[in-house]
C-alpha positions as CSV (number, residue, x, y, z in Angstrom):
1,X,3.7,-69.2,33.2
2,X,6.7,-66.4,33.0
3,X,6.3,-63.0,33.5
4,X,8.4,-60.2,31.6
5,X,8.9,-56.7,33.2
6,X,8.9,-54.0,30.8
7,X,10.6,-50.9,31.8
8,X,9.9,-48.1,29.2
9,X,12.6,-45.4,28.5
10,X,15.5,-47.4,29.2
11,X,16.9,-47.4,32.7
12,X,17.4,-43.6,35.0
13,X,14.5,-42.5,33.6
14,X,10.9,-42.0,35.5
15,X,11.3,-40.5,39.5
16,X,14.3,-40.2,41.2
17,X,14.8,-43.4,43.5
18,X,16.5,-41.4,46.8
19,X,14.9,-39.7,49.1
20,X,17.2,-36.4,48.9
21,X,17.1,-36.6,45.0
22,X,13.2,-36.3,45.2
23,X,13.3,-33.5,47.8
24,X,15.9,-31.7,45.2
25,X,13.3,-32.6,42.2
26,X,10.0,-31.4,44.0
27,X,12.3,-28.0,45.0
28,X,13.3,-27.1,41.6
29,X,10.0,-27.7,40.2
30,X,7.8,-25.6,42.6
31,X,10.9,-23.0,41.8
32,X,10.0,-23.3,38.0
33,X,6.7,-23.3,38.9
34,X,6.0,-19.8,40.6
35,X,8.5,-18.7,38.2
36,X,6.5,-19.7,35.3
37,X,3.8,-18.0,37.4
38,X,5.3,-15.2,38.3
39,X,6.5,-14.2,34.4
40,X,2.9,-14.9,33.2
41,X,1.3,-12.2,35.2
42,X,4.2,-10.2,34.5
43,X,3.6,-10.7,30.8
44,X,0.1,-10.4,31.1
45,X,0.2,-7.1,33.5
46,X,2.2,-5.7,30.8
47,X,0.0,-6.2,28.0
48,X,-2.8,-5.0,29.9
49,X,-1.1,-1.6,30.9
50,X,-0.5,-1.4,26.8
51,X,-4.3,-2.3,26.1
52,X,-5.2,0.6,29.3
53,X,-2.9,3.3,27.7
54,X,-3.9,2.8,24.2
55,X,-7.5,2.5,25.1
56,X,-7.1,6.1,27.0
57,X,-5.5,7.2,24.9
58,X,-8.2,7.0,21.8
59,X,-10.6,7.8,24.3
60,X,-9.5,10.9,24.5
61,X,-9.0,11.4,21.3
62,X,-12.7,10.4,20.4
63,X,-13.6,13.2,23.3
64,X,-11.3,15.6,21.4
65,X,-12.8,15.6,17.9
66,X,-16.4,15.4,19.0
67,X,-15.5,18.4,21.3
68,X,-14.2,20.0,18.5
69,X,-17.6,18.9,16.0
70,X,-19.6,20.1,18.5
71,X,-17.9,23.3,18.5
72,X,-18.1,23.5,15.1
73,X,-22.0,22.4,14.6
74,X,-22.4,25.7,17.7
75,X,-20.7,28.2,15.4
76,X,-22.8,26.7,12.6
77,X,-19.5,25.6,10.0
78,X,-20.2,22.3,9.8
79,X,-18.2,22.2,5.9
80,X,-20.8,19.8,4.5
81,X,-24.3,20.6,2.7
82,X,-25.0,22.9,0.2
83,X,-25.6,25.6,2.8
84,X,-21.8,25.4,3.5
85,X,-20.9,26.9,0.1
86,X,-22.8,29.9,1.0
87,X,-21.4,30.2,4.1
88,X,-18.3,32.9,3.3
89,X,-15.7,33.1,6.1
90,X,-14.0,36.4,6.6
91,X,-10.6,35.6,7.0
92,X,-10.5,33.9,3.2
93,X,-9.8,36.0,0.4
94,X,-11.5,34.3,-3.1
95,X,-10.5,35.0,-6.5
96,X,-9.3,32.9,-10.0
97,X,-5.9,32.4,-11.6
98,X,-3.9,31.7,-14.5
99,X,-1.0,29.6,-14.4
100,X,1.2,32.2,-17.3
101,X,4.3,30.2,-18.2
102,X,7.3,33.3,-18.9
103,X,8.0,33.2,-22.0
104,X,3.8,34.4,-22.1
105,X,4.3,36.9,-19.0
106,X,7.2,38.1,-21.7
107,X,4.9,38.2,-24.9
108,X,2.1,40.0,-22.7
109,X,4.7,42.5,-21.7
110,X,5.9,43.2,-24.6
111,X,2.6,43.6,-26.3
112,X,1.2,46.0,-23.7
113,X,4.3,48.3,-24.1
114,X,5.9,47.3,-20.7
115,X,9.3,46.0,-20.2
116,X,8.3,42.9,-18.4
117,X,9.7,43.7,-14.8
């Protein structure tokens, strides 16, 4: 009976066959290793500091506007319900208008006897 030896990938492929060569290969790939390792958690610290800031960061803001709704609901101007339209603030002068194009403003002038300046 013969026997065949198959050798897959064609020949200088698989391990290195010297001693040093192996020391050399097992170097470089605990290198690349803890390299691989080392950008990871670099990679990954970063991206957490961006998820810590940007979660303080609305944090605060969510402190901020109920601060500020809370203040509001104290001094009793919430802006909703039908008891805000009653509410009158005194800083707020109301009153209607009329958009008057100028050739009306003119007309109007002219009509009540004034010379439109």
């Amino acid at each position: 009976m013969q026997q065949y030896r198959i050798q897959i990938g064609g020949p200088g492929s698989g391990s290195p066959r010297g001693i040093v060569a192996r020391i050399l290969f097992s170097i470089v790939a605990v290198v690349a290793l803890v390299a691989a390792a080392f950008l990871g958690a670099v990679f990954f610290l970063a991206a957490l500091g961006f998820f810590l800031v940007g979660t303080a960061i609305l944090a605060a803001r969510i402190w901020w506007a109920k601060r500020q709704i809370e203040k509001a609901m104290k001094q009793g101007k919430t802006g909703t319900g039908p008891e805000a339209t009653s509410r009158r603030r005194e800083d707020v002068i109301e009153g209607e208008y009329s958009v008057v194009s100028e050739r009306e403003r003119k007309r109007r002038a002219e009509r009540d006897g004034q010379d439109g300046h």
